[in-house]
ROLOVO-462763 format. One record per residue (C-alpha): z, y, x. Coordinates in steps of 0.1 Angstrom, whole numbers, padded with zeros to 4 digits, always signed. Each point is the difference from the previous one (the first is absolute). Layout:
ROLOVO-462763
ZYX...
This chain:
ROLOVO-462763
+0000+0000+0000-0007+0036+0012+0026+0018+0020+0001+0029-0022-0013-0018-0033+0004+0031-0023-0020+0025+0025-0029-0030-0001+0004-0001-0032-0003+0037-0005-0033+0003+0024-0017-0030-0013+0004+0003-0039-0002+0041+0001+0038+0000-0014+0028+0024+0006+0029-0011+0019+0021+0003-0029-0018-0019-0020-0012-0032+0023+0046-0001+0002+0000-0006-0039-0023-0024-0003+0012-0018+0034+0037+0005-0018-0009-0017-0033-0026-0024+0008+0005-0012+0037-0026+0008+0027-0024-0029-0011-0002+0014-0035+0000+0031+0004-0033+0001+0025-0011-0023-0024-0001+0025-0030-0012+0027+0026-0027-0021+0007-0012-0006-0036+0009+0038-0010-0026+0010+0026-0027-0021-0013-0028+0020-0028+0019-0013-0032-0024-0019-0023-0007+0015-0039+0015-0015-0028-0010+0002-0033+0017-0012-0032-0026-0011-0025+0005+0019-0038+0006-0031-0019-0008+0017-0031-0039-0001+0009+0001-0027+0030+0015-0029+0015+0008+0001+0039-0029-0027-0001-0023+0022-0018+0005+0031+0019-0004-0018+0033-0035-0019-0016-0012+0042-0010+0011+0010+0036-0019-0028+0016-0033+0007-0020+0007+0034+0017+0001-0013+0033+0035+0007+0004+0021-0026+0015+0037-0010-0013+0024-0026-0001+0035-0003-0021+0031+0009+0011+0024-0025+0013+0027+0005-0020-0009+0025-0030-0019-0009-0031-0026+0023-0010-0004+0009+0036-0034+0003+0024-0003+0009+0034-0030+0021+0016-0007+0006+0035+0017+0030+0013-0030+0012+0005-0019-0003-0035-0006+0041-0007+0016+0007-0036-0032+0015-0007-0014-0036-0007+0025-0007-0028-0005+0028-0020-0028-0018-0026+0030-0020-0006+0023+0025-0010+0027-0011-0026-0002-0035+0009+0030+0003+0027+0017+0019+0020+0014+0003+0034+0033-0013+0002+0017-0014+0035+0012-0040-0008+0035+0008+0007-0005+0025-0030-0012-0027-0024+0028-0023+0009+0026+0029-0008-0018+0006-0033+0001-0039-0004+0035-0001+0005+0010+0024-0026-0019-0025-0024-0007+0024-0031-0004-0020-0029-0026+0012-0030+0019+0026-0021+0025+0010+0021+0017+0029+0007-0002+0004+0038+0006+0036+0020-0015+0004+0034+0027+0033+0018-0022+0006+0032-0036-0012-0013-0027+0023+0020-0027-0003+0008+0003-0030-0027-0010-0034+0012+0031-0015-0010-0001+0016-0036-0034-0015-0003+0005-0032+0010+0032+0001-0021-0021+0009-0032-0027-0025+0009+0024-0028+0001+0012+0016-0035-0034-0009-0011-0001+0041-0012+0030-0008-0025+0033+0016-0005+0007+0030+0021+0003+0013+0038+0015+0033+0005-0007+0010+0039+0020+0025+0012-0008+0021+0032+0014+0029+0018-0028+0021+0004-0018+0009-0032-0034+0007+0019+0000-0036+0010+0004-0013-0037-0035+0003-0002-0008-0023+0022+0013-0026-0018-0015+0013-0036-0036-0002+0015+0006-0026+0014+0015-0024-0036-0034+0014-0019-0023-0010+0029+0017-0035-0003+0000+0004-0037+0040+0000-0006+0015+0014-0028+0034-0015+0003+0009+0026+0029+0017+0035-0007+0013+0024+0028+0026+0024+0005+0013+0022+0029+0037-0007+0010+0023-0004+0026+0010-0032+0002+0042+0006+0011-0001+0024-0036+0016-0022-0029-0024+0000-0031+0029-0011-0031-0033-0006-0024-0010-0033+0023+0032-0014+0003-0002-0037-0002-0035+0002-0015-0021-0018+0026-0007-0036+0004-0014+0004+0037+0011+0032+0021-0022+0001+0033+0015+0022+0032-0025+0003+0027+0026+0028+0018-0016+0027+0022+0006-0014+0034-0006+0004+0040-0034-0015-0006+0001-0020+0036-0016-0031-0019-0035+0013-0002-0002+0011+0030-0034-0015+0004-0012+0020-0030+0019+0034+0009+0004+0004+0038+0010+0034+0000+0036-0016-0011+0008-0010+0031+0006+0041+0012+0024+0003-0028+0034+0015+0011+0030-0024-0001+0025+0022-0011-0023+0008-0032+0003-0034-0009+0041-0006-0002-0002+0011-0035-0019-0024-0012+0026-0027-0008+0022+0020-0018-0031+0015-0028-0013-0035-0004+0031-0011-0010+0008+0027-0026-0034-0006-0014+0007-0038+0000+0035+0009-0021-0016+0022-0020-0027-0020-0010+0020-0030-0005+0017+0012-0032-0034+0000-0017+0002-0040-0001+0009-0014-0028+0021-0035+0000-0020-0023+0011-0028+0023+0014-0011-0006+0037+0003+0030+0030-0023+0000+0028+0007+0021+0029-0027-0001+0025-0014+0024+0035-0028-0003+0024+0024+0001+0028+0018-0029+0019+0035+0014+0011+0028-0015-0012+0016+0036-0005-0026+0008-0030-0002-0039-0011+0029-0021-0001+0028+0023+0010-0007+0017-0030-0005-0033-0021+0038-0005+0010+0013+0035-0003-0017-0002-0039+0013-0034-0007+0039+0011+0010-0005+0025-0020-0016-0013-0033+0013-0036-0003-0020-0001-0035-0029-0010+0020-0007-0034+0016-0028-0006+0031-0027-0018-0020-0024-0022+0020-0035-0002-0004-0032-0017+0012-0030+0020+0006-0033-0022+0007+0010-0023+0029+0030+0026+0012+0036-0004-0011+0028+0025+0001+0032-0007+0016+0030+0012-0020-0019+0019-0024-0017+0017+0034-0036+0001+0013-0010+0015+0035-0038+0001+0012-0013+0012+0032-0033+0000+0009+0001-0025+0034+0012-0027-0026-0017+0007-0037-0030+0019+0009+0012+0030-0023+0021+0033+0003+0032+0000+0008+0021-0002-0029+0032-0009-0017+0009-0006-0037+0032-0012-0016+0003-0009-0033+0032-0006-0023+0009-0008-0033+0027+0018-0027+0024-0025-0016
């Protein structure tokens, strides 16, 4: 091994220091040059067939016609994968027959497992591939409310559900840490995907890797007061899925445990996800070892 392994990592990989420690802290050397590795290769495209209009196996059969190459995902249902080099340009004739979602994305929406006529609430849903999935797995039935922040981004999400053809989806600007008493214990399915440190798609976003450190150390402490808040729109019974696209245990799992000491009303709920299983109620991917972004989701259950 390298004398100074996080100063090789560091010139090799293009990684601050800093960084190249917390993945070397959290993952062990092999793992961590691993991920650098994969997070340093062009990402392939994903796309997640509409199955309103199209099966994965008819989209793919269209695409092919086109000359456009794809194979399923791995783990995902509804999943294709391009080369990272296909130009989006291509797929445009096929516009509302899919869109781009990463696998780990699918698998999160997957794990929530909306039922037809639900009530499910997605707290941090731009730029909306989640809340699309959700409603496609809803087969367009009962109702998603997606809730952002920023209400110029809400339209990103409304072009997108009548390009897919969705009518189940409605949106709404709110923070997610600000109590609304009218959705208390309403939802069936309530769907965090918490504003994090981004650092698992790295691949797709290099610019992340200049972030400042000291920016981040907030981040823990708003993703859990969205996760509380959020968590009292369950109903008994009703399923919570917390979920990032980062892989510190600081955003992920320290905060599963600070939230479960905290609201002993909800139980870690494994799940199975195509050939992937989650490990008390838990589900980390990284990139070296799934082929996706990194990601985390969580998922519990309300007695």
């Amino acid at each position: 091994m390298k004398k100074n392994f996080i100063k090789y990592l560091s010139v090799k990989y293009s990684m601050p220091e800093w960084l190249c420690r917390l993945f070397a802290k959290g993952y062990g050397k092999t793992k961590a040059e691993n991920i650098f590795e994969a997070m340093n290769r062009v990402p392939p495209m994903t796309l997640h067939a509409n199955s309103l209009v199209n099966t994965r196996e008819e989209l793919a059969s269209l695409l092919a016609e086109a000359g456009i190459e794809s194979t399923n995902t791995k783990s995902a249902p509804h999943g294709l994968r391009l080369r990272a080099s296909t130009p989006y340009e291509n797929l445009l004739p096929f516009e509302g027959k899919f869109f781009v979602q990463d696998e780990a994305s699918v698998l999160c929406t997957e794990a929530v497992d909306a039922q037809p006529g639900m009530t499910v609430l997605d707290i941090c849903a731009c730029p909306g591939s989640k809340s699309f999935g959700i409603a496609l797995n809803m087969n367009n039935t009962g109702s998603l409310t997606a809730f952002d922040l920023h209400q110029n981004k809400l339209s990103l999400i409304e072009k997108g559900a009548v390009r897919l053809g969705l009518t189940n989806i409605k949106v709404e600007a709110r923070d997610g840490r600000d109590f609304d008493q009218t959705l208390e214990a309403v939802a069936d399915r309530v769907l965090c995907d918490v504003p994090c440190s981004g650092f698992g798609v790295l691949a797709k976003k290099p610019e992340i890797r200049y972030k400042d450190l000291s920016a981040l150390a907030p981040l823990p402490d708003i993703q859990l007061a969205i996760l509380e808040n959020a968590c009292r729109y369950v109903k008994s019974g009703g399923v919570l899925v917390y979920s990032t696209c980062t892989i510190f245990p600081e955003e992920n799992e320290d905060n599963v445990a600070r939230f479960l000491s905290r609201h002993p009303e909800f139980v870690p709920t494994d799940f199975t996800v195509g050939d992937l299983k989650s490990n008390s109620g838990m589900l980390t991917l990284t990139p070296d070892e799934h082929g996706t972004d990194g990601f985390f989701m969580a998922k519990f259950t309300k007695e």
